[in-house]
C-alpha positions as CSV (number, residue, x, y, z in Angstrom):
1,X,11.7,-1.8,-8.8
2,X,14.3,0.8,-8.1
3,X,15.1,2.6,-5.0
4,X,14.7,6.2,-6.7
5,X,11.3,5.3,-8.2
6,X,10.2,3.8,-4.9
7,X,11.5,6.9,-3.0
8,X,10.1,9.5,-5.5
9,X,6.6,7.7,-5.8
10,X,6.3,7.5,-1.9
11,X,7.0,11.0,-1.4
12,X,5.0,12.4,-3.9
13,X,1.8,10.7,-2.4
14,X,2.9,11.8,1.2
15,X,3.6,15.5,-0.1
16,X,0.2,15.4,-1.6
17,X,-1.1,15.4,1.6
18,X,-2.3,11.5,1.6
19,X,-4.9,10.8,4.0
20,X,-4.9,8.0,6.1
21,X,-5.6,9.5,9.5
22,X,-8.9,7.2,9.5
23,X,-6.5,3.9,8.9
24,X,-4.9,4.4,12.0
25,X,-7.7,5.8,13.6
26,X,-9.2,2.8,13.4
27,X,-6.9,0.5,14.0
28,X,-6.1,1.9,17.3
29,X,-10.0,2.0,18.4
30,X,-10.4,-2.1,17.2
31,X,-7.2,-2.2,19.7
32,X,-4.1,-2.7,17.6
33,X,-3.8,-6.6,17.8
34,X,-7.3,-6.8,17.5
35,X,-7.3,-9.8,15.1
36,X,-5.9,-11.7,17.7
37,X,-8.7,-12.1,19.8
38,X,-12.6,-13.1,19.4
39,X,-13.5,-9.6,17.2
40,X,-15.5,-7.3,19.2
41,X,-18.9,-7.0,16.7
42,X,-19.7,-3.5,17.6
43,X,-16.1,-2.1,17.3
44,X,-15.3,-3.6,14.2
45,X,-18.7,-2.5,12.9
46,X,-17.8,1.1,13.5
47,X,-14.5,1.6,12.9
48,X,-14.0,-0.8,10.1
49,X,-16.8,0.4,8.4
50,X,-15.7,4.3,9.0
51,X,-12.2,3.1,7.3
52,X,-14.0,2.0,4.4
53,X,-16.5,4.3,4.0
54,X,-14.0,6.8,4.0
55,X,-11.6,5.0,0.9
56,X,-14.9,4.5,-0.7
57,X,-14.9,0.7,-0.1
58,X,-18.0,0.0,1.7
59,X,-20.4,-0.5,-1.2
60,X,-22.8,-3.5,-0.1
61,X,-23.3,-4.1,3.9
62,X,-21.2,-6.6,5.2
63,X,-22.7,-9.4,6.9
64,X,-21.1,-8.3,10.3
65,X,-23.0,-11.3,12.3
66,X,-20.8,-14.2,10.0
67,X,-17.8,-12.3,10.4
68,X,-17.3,-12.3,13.8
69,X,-18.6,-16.3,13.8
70,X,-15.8,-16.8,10.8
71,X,-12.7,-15.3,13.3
72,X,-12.4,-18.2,15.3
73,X,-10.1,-19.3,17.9
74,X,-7.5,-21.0,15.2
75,X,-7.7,-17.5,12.9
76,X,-6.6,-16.1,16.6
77,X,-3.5,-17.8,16.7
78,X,-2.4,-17.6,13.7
79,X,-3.1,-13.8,13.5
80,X,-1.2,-13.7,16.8
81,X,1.7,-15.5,15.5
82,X,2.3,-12.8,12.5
83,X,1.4,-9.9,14.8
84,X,5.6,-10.2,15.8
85,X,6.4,-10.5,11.4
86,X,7.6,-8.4,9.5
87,X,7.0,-8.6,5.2
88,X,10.8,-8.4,4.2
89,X,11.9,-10.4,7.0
90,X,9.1,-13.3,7.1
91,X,9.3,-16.9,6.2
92,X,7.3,-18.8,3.3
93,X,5.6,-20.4,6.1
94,X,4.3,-17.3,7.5
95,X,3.4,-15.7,4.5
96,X,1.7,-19.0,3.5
97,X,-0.7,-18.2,7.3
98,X,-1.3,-15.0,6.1
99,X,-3.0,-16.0,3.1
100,X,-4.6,-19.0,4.3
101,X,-6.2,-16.2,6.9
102,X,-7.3,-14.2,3.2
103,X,-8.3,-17.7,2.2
104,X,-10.5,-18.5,5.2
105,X,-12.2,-15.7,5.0
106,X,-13.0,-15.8,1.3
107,X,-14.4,-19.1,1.7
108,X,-17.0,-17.9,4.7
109,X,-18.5,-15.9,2.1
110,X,-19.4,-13.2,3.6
111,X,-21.9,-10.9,2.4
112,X,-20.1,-7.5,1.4
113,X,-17.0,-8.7,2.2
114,X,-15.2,-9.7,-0.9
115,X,-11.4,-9.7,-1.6
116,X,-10.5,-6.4,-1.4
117,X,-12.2,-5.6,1.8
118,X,-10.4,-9.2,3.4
119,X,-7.2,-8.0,2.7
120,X,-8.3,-4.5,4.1
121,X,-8.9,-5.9,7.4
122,X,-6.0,-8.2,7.5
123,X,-3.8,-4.6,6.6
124,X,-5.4,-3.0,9.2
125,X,-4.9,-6.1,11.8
126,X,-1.3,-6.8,10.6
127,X,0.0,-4.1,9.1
128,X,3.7,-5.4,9.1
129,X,3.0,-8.5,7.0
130,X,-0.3,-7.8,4.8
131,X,-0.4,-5.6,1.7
132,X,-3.8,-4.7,0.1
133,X,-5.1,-6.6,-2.6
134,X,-7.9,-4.6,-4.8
135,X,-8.8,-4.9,-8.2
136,X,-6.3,-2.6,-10.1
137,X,-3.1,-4.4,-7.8
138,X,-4.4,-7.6,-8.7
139,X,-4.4,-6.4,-12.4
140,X,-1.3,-5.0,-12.5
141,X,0.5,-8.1,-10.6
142,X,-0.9,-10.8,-12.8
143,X,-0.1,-9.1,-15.6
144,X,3.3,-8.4,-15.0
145,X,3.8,-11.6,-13.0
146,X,2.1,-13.8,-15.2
147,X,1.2,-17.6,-13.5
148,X,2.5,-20.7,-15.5
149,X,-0.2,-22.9,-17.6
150,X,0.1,-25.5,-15.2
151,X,-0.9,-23.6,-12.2
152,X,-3.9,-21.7,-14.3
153,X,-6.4,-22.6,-12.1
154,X,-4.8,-22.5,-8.3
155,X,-6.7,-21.2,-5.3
156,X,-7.4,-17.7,-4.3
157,X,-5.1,-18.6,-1.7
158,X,-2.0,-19.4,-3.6
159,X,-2.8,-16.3,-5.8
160,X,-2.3,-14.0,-2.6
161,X,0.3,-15.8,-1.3
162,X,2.6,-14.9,-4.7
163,X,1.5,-12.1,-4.3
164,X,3.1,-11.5,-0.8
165,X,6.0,-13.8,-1.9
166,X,6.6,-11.0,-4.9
167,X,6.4,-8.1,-2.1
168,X,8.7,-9.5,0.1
169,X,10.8,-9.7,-3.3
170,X,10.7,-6.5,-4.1
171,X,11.0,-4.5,-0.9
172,X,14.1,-6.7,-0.2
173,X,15.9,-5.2,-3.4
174,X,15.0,-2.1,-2.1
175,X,16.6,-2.6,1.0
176,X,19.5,-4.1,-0.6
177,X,20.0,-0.9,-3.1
178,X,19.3,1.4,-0.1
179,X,22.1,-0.2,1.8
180,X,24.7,-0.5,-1.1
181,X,24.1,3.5,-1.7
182,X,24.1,4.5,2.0
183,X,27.0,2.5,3.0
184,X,25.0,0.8,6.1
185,X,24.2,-2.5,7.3
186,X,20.3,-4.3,7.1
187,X,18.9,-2.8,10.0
188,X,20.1,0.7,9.7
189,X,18.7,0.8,6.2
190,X,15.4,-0.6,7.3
191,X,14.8,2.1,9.9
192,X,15.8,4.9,7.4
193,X,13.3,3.5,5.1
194,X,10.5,3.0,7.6
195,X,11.3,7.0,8.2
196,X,10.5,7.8,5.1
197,X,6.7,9.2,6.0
198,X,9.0,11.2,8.8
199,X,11.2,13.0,6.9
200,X,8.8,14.0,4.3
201,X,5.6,14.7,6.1
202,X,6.5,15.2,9.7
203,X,4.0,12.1,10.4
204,X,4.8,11.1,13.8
205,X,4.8,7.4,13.4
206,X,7.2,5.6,11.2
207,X,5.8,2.9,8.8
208,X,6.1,-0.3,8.2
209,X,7.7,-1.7,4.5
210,X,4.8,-3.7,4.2
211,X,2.9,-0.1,4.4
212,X,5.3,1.9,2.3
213,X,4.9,-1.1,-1.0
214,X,1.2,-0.6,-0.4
215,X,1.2,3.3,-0.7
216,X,3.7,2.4,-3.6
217,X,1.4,0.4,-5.9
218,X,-1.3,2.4,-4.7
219,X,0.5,6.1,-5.8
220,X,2.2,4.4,-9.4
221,X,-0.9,4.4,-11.5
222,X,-2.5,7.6,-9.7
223,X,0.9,9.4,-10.6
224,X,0.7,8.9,-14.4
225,X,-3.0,11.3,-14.7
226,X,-1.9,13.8,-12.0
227,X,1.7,14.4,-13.7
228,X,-0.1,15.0,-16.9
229,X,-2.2,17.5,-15.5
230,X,0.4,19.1,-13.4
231,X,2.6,19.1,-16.4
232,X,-0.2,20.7,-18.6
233,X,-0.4,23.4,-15.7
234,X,2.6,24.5,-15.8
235,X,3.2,24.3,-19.5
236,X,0.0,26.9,-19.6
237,X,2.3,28.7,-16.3
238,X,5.7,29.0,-18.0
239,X,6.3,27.4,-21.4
240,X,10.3,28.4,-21.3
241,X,10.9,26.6,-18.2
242,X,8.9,23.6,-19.6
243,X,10.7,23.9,-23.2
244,X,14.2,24.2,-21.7
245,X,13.8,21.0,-19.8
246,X,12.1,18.8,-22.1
247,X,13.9,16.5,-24.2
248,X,13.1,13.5,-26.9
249,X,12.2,10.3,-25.0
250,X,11.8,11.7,-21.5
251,X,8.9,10.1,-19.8
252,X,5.5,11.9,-18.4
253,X,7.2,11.0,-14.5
254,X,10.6,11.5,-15.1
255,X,9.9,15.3,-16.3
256,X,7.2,15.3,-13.3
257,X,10.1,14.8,-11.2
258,X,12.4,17.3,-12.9
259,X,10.6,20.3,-12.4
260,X,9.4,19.1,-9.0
261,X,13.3,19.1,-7.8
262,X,14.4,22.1,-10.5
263,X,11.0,24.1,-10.0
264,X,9.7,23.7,-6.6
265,X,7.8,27.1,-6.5
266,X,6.4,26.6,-9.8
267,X,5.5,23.2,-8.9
268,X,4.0,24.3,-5.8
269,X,2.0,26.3,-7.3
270,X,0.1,23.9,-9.7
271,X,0.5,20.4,-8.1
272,X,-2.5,17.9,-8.3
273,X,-3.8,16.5,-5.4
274,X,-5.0,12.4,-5.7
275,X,-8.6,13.9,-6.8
276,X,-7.3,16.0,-10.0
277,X,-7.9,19.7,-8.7
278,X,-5.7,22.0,-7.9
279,X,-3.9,22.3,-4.6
């Protein structure tokens, strides 16, 4: 991943308005350590549930009873151990607790709550250390980080913890090219990163890295359909501008971001929001 790609993709989903509101809403009513204590069976039933009802992720009730019974006093300390982690900056050993916490869960079986709502919760409990884990970003990472033969048939566990291994990765080239084109040292860059939501948005809380490569991954594959609309807009808006900057070879995105810097009223005018209609 590059640092422009990762910049433009982030603040194209937080100009577009992204609403997670509820997420922190949420977390701040469970109590924002939450997962390091017993879980409170009526809080997490409301406010969980709100969070996923409202990113359209509560499709079978969830077995709140076994849930509770599953967070036991060992889940606790671990959870309460990463509460203080940070993704680019932690340890195979923590990252290893982490998805032993995904494992756990998966292994209560718990009604409703399958692998993309665990690593909801453990988002919304540790939010500096845990990225999201659905369908489409499991897709998307096994296919481009393919597992060897002789580990074809590994855990769910060791699947999730490559998968935070590959995050950590990632968002540490980031910070590397950040700091090498800004000229300053690892924690600088990290805090001008985490301002990233600030600086485009006016959100009043910065965000974590772990938080920014979630929104990321989430954003890349939305991109693709709303720059082909937006495109198709403006095409229909102002064909010379759209002639004079296209070129042979140019990709969807990369004119996307063209007339987004070159354009801005004309993009303003016709840009997508995540649903497809027009701002």
């Amino acid at each position: 991943m590059k640092l422009d790609s990762f910049i433009n993709v982030v603040e194209d989903l937080e100009e577009h308005q992204f609403e997670e509101s509820v997420f922190w809403k949420s977390r701040s009513n469970l109590g924002g350590n939450f997962l390091s204590a017993p879980i409170d069976q009526d809080k997490i039933q409301i406010h969980f549930k709100a969070f996923l009802a409202k990113w359209a992720s509560y499709r079978h009730p969830i077995d709140w009873d076994k849930l509770t019974a599953a967070w036991g006093t060992q889940q606790q300390r671990v959870a309460q151990s990463l509460s203080v982690c940070c993704l680019e900056d932690a340890m195979d050993s923590e990252l290893f607790a982490a998805s032993n916490l995904f494992q756990h869960l998966w292994e209560s079986s718990i009604s409703g709550l399958g692998m993309t709502n665990i690593s909801k919760l453990l988002a919304m409990g540790l939010p500096s250390v845990c990225v999201m884990w659905d369908q489409g970003i499991k897709k998307e990472f096994m296919e481009n980080n393919p597992r060897r033969p002789s580990t074809r048939h590994v855990p769910q566990m060791t699947t999730y913890y490559l998968f935070l291994i590959h995050r950590r990765y990632e968002m540490n080239q980031i910070i590397e090219e950040a700091s090498a084109k800004n000229s300053t040292d690892r924690i600088t860059t990290i805090a001008w990163l985490e301002q990233l939501p600030q600086r485009v948005h006016k959100w009043e809380r910065n965000k974590s890295l772990a938080k920014l490569i979630d929104e990321y991954y989430y954003w890349k594959p939305r991109l693709k359909a709303n720059a082909s609309k937006t495109l198709d807009a403006w095409f229909a808006v102002s064909p010379d501008t759209y002639n004079s900057l296209w070129y042979e070879g140019i990709s969807t995105e990369e004119l996307y971001f063209v007339l987004k810097k070159q354009h801005p009223q004309i993009f303003q005018s016709i840009i997508f929001k995540p649903g497809g209609s027009l701002a």
